[in-house]
N, CA, C and O atoms as CSV, one atom per row, in Angstrom:
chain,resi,resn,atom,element,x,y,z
A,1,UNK,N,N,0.838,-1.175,0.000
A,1,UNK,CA,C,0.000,0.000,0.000
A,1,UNK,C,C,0.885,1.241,0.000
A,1,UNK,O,O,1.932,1.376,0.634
A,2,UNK,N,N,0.240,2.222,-0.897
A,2,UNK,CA,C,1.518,3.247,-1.233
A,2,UNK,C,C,0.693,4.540,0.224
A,2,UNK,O,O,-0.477,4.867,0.420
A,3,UNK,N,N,1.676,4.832,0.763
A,3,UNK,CA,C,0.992,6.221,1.642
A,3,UNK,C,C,1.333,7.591,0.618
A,3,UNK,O,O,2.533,7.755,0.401
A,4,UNK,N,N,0.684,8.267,0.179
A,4,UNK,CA,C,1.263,9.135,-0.114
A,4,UNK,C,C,0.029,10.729,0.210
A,4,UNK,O,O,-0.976,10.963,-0.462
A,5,UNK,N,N,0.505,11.521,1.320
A,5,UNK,CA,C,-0.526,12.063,1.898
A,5,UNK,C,C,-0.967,13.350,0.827
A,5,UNK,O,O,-2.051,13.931,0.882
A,6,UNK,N,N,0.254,13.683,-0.267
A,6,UNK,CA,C,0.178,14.944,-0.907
A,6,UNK,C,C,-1.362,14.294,-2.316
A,6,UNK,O,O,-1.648,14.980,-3.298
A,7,UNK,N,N,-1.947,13.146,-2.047
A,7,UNK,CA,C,-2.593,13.006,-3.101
A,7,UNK,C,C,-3.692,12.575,-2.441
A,7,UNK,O,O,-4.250,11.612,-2.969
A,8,UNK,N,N,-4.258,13.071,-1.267
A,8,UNK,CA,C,-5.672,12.726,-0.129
A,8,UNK,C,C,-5.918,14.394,-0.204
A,8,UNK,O,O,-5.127,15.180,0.319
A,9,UNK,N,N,-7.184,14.838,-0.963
A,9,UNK,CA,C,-7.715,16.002,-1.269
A,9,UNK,C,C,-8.901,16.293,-0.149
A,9,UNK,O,O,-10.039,15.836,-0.250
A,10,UNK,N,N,-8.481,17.055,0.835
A,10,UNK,CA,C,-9.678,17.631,1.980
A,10,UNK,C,C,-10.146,18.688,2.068
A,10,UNK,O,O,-9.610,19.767,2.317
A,11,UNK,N,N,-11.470,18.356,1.809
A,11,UNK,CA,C,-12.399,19.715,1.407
A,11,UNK,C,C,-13.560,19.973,2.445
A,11,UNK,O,O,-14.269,18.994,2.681
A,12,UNK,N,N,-13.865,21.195,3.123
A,12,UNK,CA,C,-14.783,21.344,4.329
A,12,UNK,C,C,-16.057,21.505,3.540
A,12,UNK,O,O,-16.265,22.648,3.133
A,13,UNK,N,N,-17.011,20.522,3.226
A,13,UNK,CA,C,-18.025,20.221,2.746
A,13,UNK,C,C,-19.270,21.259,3.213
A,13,UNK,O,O,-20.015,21.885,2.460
A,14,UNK,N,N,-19.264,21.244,5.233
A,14,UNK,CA,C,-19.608,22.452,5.660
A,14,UNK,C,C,-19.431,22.384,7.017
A,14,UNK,O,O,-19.268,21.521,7.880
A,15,UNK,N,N,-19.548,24.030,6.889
A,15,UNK,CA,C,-19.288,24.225,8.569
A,15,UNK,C,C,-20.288,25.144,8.838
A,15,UNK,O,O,-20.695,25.992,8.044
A,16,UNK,N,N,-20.812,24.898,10.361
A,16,UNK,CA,C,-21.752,25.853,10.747
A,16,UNK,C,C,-20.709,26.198,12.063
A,16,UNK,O,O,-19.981,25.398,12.651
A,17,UNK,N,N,-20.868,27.531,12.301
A,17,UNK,CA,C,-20.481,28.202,13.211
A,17,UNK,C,C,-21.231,28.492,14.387
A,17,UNK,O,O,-22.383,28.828,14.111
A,18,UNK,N,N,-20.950,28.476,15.699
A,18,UNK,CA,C,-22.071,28.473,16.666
A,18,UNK,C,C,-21.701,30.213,16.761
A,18,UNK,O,O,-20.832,30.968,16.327
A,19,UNK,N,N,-22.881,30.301,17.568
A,19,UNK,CA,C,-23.712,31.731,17.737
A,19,UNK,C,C,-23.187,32.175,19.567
A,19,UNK,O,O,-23.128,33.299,20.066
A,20,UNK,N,N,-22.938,31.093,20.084
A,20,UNK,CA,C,-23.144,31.122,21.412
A,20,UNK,C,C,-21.822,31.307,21.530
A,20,UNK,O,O,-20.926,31.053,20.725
A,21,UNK,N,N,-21.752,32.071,23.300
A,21,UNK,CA,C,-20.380,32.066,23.654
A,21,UNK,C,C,-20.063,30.806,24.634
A,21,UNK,O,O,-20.904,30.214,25.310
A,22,UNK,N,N,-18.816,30.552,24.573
A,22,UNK,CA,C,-17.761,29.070,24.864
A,22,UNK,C,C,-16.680,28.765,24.235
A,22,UNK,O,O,-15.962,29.497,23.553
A,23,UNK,N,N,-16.548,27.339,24.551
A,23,UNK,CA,C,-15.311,26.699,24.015
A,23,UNK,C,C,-15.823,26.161,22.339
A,23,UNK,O,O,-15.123,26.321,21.339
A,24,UNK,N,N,-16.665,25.759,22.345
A,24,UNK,CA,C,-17.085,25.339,20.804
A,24,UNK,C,C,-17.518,26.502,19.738
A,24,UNK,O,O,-18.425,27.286,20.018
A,25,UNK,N,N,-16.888,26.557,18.634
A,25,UNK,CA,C,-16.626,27.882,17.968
A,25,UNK,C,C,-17.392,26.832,16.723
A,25,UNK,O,O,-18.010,27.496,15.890
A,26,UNK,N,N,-17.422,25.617,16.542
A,26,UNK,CA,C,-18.131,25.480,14.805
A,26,UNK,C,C,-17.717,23.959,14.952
A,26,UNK,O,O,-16.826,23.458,15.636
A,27,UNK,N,N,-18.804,23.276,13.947
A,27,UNK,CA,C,-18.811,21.796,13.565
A,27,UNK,C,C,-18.752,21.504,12.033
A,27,UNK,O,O,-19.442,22.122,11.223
A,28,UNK,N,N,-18.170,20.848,11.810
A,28,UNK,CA,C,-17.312,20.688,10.126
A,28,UNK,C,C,-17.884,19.310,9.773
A,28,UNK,O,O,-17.661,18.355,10.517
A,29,UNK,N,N,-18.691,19.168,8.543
A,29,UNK,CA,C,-18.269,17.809,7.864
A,29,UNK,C,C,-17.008,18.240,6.824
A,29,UNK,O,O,-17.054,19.297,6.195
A,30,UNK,N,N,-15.705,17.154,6.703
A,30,UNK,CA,C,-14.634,17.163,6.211
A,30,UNK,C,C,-15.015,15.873,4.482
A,30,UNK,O,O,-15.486,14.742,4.598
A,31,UNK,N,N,-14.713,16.392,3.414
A,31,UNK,CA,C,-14.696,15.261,2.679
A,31,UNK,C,C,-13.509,14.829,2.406
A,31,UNK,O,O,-12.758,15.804,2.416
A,32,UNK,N,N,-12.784,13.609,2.098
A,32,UNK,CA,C,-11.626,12.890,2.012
A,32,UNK,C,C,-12.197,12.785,0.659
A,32,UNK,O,O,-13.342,12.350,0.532
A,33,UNK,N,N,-11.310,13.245,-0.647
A,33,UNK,CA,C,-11.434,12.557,-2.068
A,33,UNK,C,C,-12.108,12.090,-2.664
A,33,UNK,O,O,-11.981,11.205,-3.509
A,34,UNK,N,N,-13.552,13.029,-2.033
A,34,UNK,CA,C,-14.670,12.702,-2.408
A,34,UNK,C,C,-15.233,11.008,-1.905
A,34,UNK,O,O,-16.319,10.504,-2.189
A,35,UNK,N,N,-14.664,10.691,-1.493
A,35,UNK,CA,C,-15.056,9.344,-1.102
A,35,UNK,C,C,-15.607,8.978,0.119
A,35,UNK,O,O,-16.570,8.227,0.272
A,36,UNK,N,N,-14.632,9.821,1.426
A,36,UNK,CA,C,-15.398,9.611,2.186
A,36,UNK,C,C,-15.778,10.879,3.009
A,36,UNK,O,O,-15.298,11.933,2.591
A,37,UNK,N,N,-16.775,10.948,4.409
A,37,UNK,CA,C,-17.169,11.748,4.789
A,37,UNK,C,C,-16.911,12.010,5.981
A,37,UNK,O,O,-17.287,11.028,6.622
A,38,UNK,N,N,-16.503,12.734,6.636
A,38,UNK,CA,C,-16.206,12.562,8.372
A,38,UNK,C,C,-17.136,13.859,9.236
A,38,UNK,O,O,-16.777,15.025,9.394
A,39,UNK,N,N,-18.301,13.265,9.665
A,39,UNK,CA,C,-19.556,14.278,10.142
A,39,UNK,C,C,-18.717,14.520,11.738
A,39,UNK,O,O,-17.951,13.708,12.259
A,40,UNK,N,N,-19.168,16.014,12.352
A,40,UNK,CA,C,-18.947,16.152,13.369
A,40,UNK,C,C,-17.783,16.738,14.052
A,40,UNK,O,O,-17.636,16.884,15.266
A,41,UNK,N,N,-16.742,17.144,12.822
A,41,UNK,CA,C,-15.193,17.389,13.130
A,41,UNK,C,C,-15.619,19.241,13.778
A,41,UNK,O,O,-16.223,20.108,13.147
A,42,UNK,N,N,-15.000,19.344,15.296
A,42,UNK,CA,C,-15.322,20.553,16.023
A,42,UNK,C,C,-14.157,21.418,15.453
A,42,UNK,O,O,-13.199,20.920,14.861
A,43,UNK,N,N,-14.323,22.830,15.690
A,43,UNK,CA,C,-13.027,23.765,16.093
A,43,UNK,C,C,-13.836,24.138,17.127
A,43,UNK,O,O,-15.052,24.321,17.186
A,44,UNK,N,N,-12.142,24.295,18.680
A,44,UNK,CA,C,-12.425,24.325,19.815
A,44,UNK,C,C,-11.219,25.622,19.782
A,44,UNK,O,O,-10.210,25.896,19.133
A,45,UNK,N,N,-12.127,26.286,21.063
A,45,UNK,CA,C,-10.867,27.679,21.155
A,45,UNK,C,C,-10.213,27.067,22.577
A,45,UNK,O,O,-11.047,26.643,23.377
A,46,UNK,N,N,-9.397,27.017,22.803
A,46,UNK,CA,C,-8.502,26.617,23.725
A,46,UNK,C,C,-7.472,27.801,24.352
A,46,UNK,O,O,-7.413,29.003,24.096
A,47,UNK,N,N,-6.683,26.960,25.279
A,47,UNK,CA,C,-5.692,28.464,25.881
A,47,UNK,C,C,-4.937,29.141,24.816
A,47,UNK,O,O,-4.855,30.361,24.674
A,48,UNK,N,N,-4.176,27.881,23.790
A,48,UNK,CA,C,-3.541,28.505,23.290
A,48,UNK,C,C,-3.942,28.741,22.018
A,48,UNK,O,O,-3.120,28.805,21.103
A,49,UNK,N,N,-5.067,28.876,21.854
A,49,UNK,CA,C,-6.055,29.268,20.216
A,49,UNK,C,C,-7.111,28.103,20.016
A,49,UNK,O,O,-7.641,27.270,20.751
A,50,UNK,N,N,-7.169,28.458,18.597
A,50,UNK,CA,C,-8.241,27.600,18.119
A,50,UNK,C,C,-7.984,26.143,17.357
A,50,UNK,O,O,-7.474,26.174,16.236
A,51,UNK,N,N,-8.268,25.106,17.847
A,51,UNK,CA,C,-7.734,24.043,17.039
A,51,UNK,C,C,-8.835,22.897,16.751
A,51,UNK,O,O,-10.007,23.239,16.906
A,52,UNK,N,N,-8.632,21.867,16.438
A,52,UNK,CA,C,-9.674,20.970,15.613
A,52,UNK,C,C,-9.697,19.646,16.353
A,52,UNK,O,O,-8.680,18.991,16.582
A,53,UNK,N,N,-11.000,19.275,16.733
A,53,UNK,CA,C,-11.391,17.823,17.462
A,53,UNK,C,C,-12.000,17.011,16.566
A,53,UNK,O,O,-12.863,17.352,15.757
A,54,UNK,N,N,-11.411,15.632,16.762
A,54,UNK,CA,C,-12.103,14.498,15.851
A,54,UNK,C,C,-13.562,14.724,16.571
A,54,UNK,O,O,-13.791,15.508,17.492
A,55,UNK,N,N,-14.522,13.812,15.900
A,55,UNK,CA,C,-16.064,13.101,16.367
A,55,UNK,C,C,-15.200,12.150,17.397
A,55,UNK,O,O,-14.141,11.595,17.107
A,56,UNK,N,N,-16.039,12.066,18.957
A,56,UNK,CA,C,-16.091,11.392,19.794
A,56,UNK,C,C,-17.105,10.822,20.177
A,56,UNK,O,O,-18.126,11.469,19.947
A,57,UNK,N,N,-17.317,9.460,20.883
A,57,UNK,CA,C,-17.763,8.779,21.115
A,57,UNK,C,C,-18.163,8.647,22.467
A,57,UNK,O,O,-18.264,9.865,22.614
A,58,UNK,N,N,-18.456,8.232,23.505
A,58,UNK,CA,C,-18.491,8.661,24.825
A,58,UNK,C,C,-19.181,6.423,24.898
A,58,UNK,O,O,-20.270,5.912,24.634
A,59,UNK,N,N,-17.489,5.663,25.504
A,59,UNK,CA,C,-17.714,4.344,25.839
A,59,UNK,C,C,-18.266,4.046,27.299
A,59,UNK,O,O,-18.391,4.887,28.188
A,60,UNK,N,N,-18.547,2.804,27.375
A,60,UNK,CA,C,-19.170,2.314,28.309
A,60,UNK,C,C,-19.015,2.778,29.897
A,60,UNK,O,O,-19.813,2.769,30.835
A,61,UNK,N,N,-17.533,3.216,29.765
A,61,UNK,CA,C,-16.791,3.225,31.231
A,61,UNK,C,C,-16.844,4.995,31.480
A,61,UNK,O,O,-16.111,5.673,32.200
A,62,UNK,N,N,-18.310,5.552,30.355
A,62,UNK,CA,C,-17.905,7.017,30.707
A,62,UNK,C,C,-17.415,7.945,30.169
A,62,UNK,O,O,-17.917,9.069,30.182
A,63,UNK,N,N,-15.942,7.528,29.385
A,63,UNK,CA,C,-14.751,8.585,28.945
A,63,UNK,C,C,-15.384,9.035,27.450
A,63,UNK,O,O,-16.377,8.459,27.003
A,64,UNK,N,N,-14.771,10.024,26.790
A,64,UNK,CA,C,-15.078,10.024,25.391
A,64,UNK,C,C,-13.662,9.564,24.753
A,64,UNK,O,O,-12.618,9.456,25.396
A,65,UNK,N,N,-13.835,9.293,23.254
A,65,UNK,CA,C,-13.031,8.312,22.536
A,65,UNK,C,C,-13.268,9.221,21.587
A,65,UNK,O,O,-14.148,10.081,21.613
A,66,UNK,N,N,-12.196,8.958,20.445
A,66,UNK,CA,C,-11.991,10.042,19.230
A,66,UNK,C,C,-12.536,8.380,18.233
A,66,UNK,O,O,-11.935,7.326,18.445
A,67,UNK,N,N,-13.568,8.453,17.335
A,67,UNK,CA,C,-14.495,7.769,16.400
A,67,UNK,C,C,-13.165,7.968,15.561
A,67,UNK,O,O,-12.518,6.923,15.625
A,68,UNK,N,N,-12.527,8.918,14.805
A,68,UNK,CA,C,-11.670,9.007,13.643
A,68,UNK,C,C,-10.587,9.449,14.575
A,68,UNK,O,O,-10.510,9.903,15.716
A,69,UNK,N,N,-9.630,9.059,13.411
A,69,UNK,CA,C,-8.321,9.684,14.199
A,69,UNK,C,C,-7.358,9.246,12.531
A,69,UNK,O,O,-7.448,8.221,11.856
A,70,UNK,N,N,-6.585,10.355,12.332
A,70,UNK,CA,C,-5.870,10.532,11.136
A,70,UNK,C,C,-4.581,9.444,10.965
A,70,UNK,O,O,-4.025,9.301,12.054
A,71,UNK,N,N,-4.315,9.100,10.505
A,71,UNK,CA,C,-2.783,7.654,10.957
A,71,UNK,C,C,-1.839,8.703,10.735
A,71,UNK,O,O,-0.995,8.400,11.578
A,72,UNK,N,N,-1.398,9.755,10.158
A,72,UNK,CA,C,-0.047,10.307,10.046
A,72,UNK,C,C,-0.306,12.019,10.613
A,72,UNK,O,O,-1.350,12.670,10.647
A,73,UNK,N,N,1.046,12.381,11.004
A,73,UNK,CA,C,1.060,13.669,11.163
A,73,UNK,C,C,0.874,14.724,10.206
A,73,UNK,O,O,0.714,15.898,10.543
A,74,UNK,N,N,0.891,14.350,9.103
A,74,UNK,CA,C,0.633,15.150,7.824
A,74,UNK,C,C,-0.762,15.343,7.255
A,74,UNK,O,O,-1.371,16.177,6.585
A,75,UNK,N,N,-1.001,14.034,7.912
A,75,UNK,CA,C,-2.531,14.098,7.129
A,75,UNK,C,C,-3.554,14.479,8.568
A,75,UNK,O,O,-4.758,14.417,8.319
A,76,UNK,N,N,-3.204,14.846,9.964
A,76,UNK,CA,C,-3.777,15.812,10.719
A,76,UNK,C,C,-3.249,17.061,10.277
A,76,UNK,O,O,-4.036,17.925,10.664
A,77,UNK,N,N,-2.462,17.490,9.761
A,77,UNK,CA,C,-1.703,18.750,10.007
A,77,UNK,C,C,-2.451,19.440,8.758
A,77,UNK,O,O,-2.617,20.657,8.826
A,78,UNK,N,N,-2.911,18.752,7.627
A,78,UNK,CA,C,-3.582,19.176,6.242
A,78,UNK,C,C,-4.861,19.120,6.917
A,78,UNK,O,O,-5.417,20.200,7.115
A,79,UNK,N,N,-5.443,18.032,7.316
A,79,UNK,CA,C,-6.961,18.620,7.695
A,79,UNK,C,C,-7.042,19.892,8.961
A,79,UNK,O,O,-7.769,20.836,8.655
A,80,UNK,N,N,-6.545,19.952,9.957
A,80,UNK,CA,C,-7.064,21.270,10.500
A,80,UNK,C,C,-6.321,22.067,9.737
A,80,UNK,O,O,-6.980,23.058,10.052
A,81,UNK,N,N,-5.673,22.422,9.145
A,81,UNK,CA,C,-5.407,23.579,7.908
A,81,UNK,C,C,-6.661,23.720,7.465
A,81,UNK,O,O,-7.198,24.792,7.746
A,82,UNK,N,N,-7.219,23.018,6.912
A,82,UNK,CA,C,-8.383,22.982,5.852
A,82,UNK,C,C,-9.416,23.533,6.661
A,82,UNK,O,O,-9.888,24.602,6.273
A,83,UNK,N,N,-9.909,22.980,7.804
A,83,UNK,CA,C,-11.004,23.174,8.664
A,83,UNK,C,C,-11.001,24.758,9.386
A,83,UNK,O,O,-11.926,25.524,9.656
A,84,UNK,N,N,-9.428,24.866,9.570
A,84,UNK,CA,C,-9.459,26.215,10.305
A,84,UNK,C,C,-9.494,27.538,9.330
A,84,UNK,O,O,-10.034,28.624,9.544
A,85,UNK,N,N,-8.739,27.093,8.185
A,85,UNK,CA,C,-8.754,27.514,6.755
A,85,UNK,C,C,-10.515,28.337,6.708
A,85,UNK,O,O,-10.860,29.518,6.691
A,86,UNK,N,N,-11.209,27.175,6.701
A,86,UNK,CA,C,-12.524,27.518,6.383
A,86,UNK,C,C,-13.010,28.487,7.538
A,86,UNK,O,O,-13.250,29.680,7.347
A,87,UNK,N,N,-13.126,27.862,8.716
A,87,UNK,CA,C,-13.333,28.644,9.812
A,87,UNK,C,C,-13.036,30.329,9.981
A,87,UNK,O,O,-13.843,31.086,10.521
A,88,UNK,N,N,-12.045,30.655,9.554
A,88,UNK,CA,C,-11.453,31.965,9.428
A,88,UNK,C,C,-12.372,32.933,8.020
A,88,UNK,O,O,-12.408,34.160,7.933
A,89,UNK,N,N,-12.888,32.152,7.265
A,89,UNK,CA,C,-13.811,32.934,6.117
A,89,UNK,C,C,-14.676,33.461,6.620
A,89,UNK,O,O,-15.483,34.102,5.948
């Protein structure tokens, strides 16, 4: 299997922005190459800015769990580009 992250095309399909004041600033569906879809991706403002949460899950024992999670550092580092990218329009 070839990895090659410069040829995985991520496009913010949409984002709604919340209205309210907090930590949650907007919820993103992300498309992967047209193929697939990832519903639910947050931007969260944090201490040190604004950055991007997978969809979580919340398991049996309580905790929440990240549903997606990217396999390489490149291919997180291109999607919140993209997401925050959008966010900032």
């Amino acid at each position: 299997m070839v990895n090659n992250e410069d040829s995985v095309r991520i496009e913010v399909a949409r984002l709604y922005k919340m209205t309210e004041e907090g930590n949650l600033k907007a919820f993103a569906d992300v498309n992967l190459n047209g193929l697939v879809i990832i519903k639910g991706v947050r931007v969260v403002g944090g201490k040190k800015g604004l950055f991007v949460s997978m969809p979580r899950e919340k398991g049996k024992d309580g905790k929440w769990y990240d549903s997606v999670s990217p396999l390489t550092k490149e291919i997180r580092e291109k999607l919140n580009e993209a997401v925050l990218e959008c966010y900032a329009l």
